[in-house]
C-alpha positions as CSV (number, residue, x, y, z in Angstrom):
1,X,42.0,-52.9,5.0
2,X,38.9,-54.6,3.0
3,X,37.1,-52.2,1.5
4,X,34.3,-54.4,-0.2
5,X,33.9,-55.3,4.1
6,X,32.8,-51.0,4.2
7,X,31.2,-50.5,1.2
8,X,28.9,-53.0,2.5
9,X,28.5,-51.7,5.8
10,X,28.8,-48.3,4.1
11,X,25.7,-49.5,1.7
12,X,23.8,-50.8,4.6
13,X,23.9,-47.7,6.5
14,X,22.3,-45.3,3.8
15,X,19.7,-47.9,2.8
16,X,18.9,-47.8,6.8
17,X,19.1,-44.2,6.9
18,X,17.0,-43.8,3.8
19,X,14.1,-46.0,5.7
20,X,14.3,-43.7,8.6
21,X,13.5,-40.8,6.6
22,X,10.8,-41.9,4.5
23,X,9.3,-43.2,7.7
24,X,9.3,-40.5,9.7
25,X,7.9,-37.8,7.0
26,X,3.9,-38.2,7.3
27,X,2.6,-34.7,7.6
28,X,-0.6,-34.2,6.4
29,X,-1.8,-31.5,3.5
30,X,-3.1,-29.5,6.3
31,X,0.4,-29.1,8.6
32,X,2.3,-28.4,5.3
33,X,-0.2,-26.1,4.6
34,X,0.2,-24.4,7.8
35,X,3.5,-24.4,8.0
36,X,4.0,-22.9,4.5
37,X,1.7,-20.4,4.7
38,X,2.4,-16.4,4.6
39,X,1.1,-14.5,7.5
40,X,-0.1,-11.1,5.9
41,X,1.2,-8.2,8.3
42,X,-1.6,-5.3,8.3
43,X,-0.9,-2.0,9.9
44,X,-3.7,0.5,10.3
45,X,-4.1,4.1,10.9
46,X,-7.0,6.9,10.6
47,X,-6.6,10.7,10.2
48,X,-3.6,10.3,7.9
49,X,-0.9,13.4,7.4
50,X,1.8,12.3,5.5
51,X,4.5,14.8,3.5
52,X,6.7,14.1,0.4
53,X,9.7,16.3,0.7
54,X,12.9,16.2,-1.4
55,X,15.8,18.2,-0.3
56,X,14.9,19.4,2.3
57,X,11.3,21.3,0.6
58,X,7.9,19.6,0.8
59,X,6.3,19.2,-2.5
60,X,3.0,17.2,-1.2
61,X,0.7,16.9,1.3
62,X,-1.6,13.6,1.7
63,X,-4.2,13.4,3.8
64,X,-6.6,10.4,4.4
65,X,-9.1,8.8,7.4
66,X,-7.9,5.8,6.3
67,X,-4.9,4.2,5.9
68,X,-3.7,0.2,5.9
69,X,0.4,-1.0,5.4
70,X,0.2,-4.8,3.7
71,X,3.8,-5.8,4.8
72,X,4.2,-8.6,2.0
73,X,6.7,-9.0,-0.7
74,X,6.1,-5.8,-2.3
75,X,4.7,-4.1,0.2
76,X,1.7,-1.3,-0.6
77,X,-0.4,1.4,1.1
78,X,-3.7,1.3,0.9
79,X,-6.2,4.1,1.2
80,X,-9.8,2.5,1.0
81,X,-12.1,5.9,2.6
82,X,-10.2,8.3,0.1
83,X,-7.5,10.4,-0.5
84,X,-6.6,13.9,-0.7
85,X,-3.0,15.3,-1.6
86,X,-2.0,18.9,-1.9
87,X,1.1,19.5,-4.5
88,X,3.4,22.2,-3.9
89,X,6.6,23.8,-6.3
90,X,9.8,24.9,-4.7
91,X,9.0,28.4,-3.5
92,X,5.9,25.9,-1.5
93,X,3.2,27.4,-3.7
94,X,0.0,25.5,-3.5
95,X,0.2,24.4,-7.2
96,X,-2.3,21.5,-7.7
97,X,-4.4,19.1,-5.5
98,X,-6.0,15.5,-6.0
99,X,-9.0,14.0,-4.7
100,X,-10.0,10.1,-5.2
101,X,-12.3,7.8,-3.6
102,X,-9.6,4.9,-3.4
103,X,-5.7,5.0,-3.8
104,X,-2.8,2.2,-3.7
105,X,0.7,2.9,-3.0
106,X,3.3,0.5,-4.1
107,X,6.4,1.3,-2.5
108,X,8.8,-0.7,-4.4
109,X,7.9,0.6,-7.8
110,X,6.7,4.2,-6.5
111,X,3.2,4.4,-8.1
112,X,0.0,5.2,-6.7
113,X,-3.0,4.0,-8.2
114,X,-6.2,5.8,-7.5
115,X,-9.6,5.3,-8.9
116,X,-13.0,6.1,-8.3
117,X,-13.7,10.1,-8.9
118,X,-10.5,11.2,-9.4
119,X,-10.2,15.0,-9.7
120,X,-6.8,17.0,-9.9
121,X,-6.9,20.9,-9.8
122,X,-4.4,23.1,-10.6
123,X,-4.9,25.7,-8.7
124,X,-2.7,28.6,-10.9
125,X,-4.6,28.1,-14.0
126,X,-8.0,26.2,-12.8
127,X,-7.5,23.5,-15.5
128,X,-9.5,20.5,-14.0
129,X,-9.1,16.9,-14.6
130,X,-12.0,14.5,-14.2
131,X,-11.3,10.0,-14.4
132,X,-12.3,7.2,-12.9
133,X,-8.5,5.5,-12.7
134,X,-5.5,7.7,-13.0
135,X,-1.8,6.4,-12.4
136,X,0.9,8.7,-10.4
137,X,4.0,8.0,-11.1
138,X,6.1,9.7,-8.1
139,X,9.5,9.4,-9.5
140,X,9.1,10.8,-12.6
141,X,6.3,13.5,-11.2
142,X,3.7,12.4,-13.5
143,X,-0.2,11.1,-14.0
144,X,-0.6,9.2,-16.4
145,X,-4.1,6.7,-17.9
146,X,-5.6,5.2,-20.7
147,X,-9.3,5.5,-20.0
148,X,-11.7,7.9,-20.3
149,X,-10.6,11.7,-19.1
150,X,-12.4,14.6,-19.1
151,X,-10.3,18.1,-18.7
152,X,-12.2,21.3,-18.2
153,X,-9.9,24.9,-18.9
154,X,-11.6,28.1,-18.2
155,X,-13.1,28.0,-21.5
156,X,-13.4,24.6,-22.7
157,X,-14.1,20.8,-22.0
158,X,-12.4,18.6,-23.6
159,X,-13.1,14.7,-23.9
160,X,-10.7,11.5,-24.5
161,X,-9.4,8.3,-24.2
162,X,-5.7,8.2,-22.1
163,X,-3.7,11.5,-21.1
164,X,-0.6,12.2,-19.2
165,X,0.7,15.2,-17.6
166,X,2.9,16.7,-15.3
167,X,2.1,15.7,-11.7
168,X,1.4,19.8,-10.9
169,X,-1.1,19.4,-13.4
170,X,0.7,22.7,-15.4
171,X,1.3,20.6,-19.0
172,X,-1.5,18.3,-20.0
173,X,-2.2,15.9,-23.3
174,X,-5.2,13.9,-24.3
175,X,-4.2,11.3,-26.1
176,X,-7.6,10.4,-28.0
177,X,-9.3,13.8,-28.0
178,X,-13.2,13.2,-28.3
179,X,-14.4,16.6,-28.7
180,X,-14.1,19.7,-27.6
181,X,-16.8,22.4,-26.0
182,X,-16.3,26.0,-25.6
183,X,-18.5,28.5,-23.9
184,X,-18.2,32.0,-22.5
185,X,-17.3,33.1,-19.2
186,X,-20.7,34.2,-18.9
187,X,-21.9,30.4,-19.8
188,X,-19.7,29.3,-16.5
């Protein structure tokens, strides 16, 4: 067989194929655009009830008018009208509670961020923490931040920059304490 006789024909036929191609490829910016592009997924739902449970026991409550599912890569919760989430321990005693103006839940990394007048209570003890962002870290059951906190005890008030505690609010530390005022119960 001559093979110079089909690697010419062989030749001839990519080069031909090769025109085709470039040929035929003349979308513009705006079809490739379009056809690239992401369509965000949003699902909505008011007068939110939601429980955490582990094992069968609930250990929180949240409750929100507002809530909106962003079905993207890492998918997130977002709670723009507020939040509220009751915390409960294992015998399902109301332990602690959190309020906040604004909350995000990433799924894939189990944190909520919340900000905007963020108060946790525990309810046993009455310590009260005041911030404008706060972390929760669901896995590991903790709140965490590194701005400004403010924690009121039954007979103190205690400033600082960044704290972390347990999420029932039970163990607390400041860790940039700023001062500290004390008063009487009569002063309450």
């Amino acid at each position: 067989m001559n093979r110079p006789f089909l690697n010419k024909y062989f030749t001839a036929a990519l080069l031909s194929a090769g025109c085709f191609f470039a040929v035929s490829c003349g979308n513009s910016d705006a079809e490739i655009k379009a056809l690239t592009d992401k369509v965000v997924s949003v699902e909505v739902a008011e007068k939110i009830e939601s429980f955490l449970s582990q094992d069968g026991k609930i250990q929180a409550r949240l409750t929100s008018p507002l809530m909106k599912r962003y079905d993207v890569d890492s998918p997130y919760y977002e709670f723009p009208k507020s939040l509220h989430v009751d915390f409960y321990n294992d015998s399902a005693v109301h332990e602690s509670k959190l309020d906040a103006r604004y909350g995000k839940y990433n799924e894939g990394i189990q944190k909520v961020f919340l900000r905007d007048s963020v108060v946790v209570i525990n309810m046993l003890k009455g310590d009260t923490l005041y911030c404008d962002e706060l972390w929760w870290d669901q896995k590991a059951e903790t709140f965490y931040t590194d701005k400004k906190v403010r924690i009121r005890t039954l007979t103190e008030i205690i400033d600082g920059m960044g704290m972390n505690a347990k999420q029932n609010f039970t163990e607390w530390n400041i860790l940039n304490g700023g001062g500290t005022i004390k008063f009487r119960d009569s002063e309450l």
